[in-house]
Residue frames as a rotation matrix with the C-alpha (Angstrom) as fourth column:
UNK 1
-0.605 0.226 -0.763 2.03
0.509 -0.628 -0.589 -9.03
-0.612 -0.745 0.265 8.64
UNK 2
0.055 0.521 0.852 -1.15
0.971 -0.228 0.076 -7.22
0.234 0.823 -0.518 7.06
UNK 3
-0.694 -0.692 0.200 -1.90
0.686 -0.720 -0.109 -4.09
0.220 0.062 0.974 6.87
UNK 4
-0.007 0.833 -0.554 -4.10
0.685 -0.400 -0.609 -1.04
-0.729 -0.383 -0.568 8.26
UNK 5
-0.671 -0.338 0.660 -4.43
0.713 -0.539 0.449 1.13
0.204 0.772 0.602 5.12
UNK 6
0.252 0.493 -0.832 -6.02
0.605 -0.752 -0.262 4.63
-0.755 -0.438 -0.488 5.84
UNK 7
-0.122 -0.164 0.979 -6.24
0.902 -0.429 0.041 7.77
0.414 0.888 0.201 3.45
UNK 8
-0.901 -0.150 0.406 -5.81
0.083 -0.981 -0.178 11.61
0.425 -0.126 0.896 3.75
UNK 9
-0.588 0.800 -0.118 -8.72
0.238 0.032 -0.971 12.90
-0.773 -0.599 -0.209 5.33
UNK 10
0.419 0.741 -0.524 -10.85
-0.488 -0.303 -0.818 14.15
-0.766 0.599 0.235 2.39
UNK 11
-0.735 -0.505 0.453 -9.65
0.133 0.548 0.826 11.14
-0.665 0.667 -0.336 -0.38
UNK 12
-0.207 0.417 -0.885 -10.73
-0.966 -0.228 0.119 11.71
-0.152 0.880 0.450 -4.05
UNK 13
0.889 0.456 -0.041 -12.50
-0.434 0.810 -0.394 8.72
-0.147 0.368 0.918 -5.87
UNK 14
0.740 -0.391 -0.548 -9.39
-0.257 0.588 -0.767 7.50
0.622 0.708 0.335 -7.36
UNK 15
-0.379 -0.635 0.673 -7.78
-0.813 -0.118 -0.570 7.78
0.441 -0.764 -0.471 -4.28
UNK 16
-0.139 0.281 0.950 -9.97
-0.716 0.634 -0.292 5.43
-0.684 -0.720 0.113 -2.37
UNK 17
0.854 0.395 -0.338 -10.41
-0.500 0.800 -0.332 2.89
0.140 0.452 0.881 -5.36
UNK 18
0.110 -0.984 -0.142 -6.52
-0.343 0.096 -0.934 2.74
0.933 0.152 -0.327 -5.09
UNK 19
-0.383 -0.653 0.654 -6.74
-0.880 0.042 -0.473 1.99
0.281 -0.757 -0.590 -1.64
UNK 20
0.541 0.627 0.560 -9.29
-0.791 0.606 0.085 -0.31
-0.286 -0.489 0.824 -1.91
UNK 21
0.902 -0.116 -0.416 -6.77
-0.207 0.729 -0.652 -2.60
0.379 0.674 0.633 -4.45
UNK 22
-0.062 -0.934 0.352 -4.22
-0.629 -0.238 -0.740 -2.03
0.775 -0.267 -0.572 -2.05
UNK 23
-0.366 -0.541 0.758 -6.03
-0.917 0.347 -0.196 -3.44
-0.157 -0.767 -0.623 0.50
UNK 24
0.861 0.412 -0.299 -7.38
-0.509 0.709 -0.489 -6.24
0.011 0.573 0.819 -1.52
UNK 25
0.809 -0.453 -0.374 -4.19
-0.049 0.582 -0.812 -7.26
0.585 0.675 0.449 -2.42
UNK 26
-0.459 -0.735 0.499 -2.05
-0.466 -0.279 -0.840 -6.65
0.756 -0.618 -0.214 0.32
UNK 27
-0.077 0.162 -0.984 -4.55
0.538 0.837 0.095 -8.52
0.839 -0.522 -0.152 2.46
UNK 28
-0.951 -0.306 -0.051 -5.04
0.220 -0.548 -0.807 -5.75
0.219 -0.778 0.589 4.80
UNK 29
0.051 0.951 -0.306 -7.93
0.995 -0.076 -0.069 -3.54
-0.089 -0.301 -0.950 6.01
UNK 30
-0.949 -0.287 0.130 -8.66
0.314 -0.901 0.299 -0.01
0.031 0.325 0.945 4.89
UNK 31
0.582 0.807 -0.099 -11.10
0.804 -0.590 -0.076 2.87
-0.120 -0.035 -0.992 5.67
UNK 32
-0.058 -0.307 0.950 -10.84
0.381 -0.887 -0.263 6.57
0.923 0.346 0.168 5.08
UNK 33
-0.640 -0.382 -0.666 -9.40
0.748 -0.115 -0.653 8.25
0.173 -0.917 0.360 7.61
UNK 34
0.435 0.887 -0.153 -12.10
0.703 -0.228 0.674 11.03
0.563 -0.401 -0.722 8.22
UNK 35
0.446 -0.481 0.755 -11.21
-0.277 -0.876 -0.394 13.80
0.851 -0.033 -0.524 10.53
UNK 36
0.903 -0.277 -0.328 -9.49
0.401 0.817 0.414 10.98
0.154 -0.505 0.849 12.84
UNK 37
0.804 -0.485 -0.345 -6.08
-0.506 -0.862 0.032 12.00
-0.313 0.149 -0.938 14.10
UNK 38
0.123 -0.456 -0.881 -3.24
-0.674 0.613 -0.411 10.19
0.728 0.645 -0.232 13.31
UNK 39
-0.410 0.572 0.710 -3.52
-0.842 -0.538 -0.053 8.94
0.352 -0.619 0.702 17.10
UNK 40
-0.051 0.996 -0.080 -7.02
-0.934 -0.075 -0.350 8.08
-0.354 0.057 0.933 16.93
UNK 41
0.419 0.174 -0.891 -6.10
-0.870 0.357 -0.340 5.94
0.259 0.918 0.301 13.77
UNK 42
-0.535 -0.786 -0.310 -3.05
-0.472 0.582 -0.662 3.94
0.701 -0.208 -0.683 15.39
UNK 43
-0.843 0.059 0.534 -4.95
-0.448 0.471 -0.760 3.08
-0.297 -0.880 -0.371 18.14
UNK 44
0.466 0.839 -0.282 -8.12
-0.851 0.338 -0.402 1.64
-0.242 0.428 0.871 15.89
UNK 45
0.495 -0.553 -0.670 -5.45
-0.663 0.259 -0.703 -0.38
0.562 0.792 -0.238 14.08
UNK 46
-0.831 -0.446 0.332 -3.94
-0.549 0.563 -0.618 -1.68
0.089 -0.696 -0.713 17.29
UNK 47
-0.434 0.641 0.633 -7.68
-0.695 0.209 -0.688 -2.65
-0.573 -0.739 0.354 18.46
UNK 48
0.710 0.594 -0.377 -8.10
-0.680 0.440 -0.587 -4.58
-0.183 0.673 0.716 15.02
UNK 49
0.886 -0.374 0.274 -4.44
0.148 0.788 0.598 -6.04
-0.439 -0.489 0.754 15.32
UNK 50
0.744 -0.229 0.628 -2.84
0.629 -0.076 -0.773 -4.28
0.225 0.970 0.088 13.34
UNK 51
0.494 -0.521 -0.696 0.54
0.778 -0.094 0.622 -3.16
-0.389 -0.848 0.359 14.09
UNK 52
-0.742 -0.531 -0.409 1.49
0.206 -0.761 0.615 -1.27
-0.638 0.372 0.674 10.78
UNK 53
0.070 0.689 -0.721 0.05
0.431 -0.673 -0.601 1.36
-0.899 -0.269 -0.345 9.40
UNK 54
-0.766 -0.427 0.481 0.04
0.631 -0.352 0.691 2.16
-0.126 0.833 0.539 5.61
UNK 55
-0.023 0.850 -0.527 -1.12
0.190 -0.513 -0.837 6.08
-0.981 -0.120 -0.150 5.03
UNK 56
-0.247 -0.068 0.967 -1.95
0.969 0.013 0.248 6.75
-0.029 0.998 0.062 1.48
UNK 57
0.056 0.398 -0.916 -1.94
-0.054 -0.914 -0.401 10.85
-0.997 0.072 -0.029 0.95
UNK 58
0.217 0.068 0.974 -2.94
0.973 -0.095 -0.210 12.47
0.078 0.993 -0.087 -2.45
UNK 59
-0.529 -0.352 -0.772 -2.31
0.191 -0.936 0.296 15.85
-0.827 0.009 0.563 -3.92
UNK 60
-0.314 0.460 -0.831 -4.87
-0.857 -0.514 0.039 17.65
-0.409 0.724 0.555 -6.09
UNK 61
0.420 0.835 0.354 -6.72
-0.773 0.534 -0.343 14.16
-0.476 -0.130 0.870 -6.12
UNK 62
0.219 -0.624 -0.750 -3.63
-0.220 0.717 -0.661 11.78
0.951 0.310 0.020 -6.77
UNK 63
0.945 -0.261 -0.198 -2.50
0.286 0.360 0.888 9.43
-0.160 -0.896 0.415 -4.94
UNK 64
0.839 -0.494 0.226 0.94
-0.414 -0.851 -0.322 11.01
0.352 0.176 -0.919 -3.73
UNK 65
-0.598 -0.789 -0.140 2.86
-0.479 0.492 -0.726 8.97
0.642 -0.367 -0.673 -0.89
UNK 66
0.575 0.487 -0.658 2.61
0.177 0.711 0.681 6.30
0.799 -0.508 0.322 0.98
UNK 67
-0.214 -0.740 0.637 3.59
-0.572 -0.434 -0.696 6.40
0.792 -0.514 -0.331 4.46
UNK 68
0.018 0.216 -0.976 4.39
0.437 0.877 0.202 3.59
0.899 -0.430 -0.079 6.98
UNK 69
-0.194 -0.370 0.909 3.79
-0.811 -0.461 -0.361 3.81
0.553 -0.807 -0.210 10.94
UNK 70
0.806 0.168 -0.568 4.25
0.445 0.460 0.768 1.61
0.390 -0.872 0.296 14.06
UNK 71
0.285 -0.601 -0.747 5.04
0.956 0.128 0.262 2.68
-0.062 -0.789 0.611 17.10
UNK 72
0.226 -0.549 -0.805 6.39
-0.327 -0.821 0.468 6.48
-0.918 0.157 -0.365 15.16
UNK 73
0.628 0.069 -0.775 7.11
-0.665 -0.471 -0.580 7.30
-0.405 0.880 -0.249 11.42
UNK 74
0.377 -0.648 0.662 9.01
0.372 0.760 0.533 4.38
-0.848 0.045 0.527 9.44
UNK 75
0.572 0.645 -0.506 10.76
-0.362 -0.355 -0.862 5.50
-0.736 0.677 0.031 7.00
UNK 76
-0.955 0.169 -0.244 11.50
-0.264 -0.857 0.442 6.71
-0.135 0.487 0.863 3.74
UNK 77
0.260 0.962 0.087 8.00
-0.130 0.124 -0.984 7.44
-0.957 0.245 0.157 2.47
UNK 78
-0.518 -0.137 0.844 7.11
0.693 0.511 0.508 6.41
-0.501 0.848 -0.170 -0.90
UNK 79
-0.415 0.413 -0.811 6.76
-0.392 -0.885 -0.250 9.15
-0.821 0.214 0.529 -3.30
UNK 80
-0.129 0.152 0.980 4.44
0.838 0.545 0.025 8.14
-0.530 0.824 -0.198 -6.61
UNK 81
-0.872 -0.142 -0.469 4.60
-0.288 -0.625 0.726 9.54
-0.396 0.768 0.504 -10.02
UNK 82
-0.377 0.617 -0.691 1.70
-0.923 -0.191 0.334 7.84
0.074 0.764 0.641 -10.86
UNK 83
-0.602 -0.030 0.798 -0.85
-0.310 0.930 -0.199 4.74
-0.736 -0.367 -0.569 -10.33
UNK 84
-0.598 0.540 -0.592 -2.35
-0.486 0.344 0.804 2.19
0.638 0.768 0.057 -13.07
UNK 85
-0.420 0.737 0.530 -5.86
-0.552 0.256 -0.794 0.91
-0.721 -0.626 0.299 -11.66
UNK 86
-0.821 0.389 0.418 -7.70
0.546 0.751 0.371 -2.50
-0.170 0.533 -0.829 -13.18
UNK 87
-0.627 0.680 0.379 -10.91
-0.527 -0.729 0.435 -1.32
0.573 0.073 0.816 -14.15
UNK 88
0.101 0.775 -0.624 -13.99
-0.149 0.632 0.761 -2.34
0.984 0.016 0.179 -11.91
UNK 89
0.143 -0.429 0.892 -13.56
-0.949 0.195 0.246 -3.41
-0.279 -0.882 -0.379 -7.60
UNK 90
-0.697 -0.704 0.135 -11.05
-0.709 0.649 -0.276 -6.11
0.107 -0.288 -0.952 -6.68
UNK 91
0.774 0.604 -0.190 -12.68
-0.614 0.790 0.012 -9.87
0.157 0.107 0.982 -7.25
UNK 92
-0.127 -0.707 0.696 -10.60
-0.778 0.506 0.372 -12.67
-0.615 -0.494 -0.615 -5.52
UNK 93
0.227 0.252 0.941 -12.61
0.371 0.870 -0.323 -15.71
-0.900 0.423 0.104 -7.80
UNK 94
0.915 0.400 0.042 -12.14
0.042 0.008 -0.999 -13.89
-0.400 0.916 -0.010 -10.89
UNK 95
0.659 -0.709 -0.249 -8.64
-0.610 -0.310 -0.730 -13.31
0.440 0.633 -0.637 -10.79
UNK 96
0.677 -0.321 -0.662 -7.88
0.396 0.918 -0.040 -16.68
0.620 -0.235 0.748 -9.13
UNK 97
-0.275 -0.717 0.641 -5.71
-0.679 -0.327 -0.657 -15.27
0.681 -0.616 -0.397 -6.17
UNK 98
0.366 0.015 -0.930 -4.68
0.629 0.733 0.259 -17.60
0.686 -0.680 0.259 -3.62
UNK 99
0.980 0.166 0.108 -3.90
0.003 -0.561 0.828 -16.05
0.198 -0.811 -0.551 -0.20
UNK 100
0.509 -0.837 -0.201 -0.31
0.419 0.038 0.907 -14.76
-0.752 -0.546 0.370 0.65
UNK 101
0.904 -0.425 0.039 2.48
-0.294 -0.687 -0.665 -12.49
0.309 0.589 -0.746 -0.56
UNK 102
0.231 -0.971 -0.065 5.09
0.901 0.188 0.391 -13.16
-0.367 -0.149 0.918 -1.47
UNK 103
0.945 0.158 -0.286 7.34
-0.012 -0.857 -0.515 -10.11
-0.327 0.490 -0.808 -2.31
UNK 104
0.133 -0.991 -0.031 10.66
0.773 0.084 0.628 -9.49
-0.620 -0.108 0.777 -4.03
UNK 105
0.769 -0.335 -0.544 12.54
-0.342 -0.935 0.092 -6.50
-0.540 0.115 -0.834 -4.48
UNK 106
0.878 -0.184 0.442 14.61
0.478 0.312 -0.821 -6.12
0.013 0.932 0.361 -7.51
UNK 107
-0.245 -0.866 0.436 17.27
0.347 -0.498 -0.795 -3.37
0.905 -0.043 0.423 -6.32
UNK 108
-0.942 -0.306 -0.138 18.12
0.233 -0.301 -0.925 -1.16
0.241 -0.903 0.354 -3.57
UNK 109
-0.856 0.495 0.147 14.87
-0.516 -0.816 -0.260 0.56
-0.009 -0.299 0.954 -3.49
UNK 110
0.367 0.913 -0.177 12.80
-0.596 0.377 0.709 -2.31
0.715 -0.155 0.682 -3.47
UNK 111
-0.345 -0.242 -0.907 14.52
0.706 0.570 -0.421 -3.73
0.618 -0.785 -0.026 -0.17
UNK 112
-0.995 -0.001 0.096 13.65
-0.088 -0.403 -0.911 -0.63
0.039 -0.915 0.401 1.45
UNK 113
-0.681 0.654 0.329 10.51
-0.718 -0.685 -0.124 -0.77
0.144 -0.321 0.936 0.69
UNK 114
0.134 0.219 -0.966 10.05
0.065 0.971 0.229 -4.51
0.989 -0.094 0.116 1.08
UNK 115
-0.763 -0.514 -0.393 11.11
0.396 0.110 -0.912 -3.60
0.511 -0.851 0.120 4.24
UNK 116
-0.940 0.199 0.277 8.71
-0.322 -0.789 -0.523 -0.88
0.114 -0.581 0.806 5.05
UNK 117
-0.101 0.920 -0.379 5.71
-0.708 0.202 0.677 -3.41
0.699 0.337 0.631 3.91
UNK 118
-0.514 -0.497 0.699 7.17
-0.858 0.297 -0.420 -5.49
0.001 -0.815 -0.579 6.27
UNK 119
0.772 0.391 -0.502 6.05
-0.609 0.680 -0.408 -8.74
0.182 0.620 0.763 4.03
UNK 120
-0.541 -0.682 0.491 8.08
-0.712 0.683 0.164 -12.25
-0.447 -0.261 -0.855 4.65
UNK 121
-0.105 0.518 0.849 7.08
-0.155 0.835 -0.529 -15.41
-0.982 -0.187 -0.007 3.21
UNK 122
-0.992 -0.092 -0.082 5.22
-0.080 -0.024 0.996 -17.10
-0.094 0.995 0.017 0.17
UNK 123
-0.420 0.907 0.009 2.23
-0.231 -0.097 -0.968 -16.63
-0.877 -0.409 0.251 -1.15
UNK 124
0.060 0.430 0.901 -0.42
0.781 0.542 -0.311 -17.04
-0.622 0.722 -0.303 -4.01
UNK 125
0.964 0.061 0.260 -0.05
0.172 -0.887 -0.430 -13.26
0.204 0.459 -0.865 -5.14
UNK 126
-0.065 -0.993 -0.095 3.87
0.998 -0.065 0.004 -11.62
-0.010 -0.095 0.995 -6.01
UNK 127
0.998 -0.068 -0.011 4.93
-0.068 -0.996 -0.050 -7.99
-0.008 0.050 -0.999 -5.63
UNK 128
0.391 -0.741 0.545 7.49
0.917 0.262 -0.303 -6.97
0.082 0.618 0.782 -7.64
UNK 129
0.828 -0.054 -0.557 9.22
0.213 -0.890 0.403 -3.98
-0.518 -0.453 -0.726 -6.08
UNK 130
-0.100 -0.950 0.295 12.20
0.987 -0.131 -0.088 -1.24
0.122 0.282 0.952 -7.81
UNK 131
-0.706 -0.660 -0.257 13.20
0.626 -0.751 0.209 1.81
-0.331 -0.013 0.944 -8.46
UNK 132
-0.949 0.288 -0.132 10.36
-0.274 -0.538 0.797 2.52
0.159 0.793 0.589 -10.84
UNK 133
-0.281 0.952 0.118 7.69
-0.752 -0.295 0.589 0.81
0.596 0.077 0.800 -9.94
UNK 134
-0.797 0.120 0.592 5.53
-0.391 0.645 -0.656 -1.57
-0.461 -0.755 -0.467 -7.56
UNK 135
-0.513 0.259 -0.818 3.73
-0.700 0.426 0.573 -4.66
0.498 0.867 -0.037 -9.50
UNK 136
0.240 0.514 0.823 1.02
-0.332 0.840 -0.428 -7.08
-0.912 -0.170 0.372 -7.71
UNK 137
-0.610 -0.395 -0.687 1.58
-0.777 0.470 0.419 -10.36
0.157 0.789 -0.593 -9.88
UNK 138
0.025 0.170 0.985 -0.41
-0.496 0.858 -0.136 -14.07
-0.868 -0.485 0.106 -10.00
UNK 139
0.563 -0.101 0.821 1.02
0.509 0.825 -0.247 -16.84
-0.652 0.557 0.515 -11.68
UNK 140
-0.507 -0.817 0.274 3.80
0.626 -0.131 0.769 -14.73
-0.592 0.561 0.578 -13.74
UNK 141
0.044 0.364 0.930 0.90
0.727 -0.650 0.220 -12.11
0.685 0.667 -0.293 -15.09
UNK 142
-0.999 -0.021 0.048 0.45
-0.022 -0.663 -0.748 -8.77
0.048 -0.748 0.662 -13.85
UNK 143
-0.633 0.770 0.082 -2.61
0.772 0.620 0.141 -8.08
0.057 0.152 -0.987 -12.54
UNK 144
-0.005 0.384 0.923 -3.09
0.754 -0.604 0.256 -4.25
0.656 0.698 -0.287 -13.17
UNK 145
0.907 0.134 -0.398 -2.45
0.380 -0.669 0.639 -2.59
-0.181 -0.731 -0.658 -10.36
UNK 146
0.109 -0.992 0.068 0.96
0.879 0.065 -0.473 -0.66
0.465 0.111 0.878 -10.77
UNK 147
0.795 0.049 -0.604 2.39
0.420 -0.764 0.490 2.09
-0.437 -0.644 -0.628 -8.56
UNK 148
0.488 -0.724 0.488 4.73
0.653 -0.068 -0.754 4.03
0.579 0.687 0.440 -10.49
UNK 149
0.504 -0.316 -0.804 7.31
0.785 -0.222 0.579 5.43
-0.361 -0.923 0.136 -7.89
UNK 150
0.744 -0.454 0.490 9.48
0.413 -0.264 -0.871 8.64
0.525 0.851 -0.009 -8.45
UNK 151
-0.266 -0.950 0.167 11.50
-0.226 -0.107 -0.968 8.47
0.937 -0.295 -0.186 -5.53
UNK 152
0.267 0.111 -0.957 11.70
0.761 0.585 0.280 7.79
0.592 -0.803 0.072 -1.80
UNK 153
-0.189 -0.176 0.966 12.06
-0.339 -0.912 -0.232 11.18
0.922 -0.372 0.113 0.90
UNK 154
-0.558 -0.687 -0.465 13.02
0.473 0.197 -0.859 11.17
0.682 -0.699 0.215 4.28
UNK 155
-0.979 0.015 -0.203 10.97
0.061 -0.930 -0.364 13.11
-0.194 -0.368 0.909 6.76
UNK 156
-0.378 0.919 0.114 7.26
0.918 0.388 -0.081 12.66
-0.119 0.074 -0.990 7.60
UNK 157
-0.956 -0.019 0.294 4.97
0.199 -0.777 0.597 15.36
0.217 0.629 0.747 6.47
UNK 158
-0.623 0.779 -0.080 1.87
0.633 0.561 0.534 14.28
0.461 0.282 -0.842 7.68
């Protein structure tokens, strides 16, 4: 299942480069959400096929949480402490990526949130999900994205 990736309404640069590698690698689609409601967005996402919804919000021009929707709020959201970015925009030939994700989750917190990506299968790219962080892998390297998580919170804010 891919993904519809959307940002806060006014996203800082590093915000949207992050989402672009998100949706690079996640195989999804992703625009900035503009002064769209949330709505607006779900029903763009339906009309592109897309059944879930990953929002990416920032604080003071970080990315902050991620937050899943279909259908109504999934949760927990995903709170980050902090994101490593490759330098440069997402290249499929240079970094040899075959299509598909696989994902595996290392403890408790990476089932839920293997859950909330709502990823099955195998693929040419791995995501390595825990407590601490979320890793995009190919072939047993990382490949420089990292989300560095610092916890998981009930209760949609949006």
């Amino acid at each position: 299942m891919a993904l519809y990736i959307t940002t806060s309404r006014k996203p800082s640069q590093l915000t949207r480069r992050f989402v672009k590698w998100l949706e690079f690698l996640l195989e999804g689609e992703a625009e900035n959400r503009g002064k769209r409601n949330i709505e607006e967005i779900a029903e763009r996402a339906r009309g592109k096929g897309f059944a879930r919804i990953l929002f990416v919000y920032e604080k003071k021009g970080n990315p902050e949480r991620l937050c899943f929707y279909e259908n109504g709020w999934l949760e927990p959201e995903v709170l980050i402490k902090g994101v490593i970015l490759p330098k440069g925009k997402p290249d499929r030939r240079k970094l040899k990526l075959q299509r598909g994700i696989s994902v595996t989750a290392e403890d408790e917190v990476g089932r839920e949130i293997k859950g909330l990506l709502g990823f099955e299968g195998e693929g040419g790219k791995e995501v390595r999900i825990n407590r601490e962080r979320i890793s995009f892998l190919s072939s047993g390297k990382e490949i420089g994205l990292v989300i560095r998580i610092s916890g998981l919170r009930t209760g949609k804010l949006a």
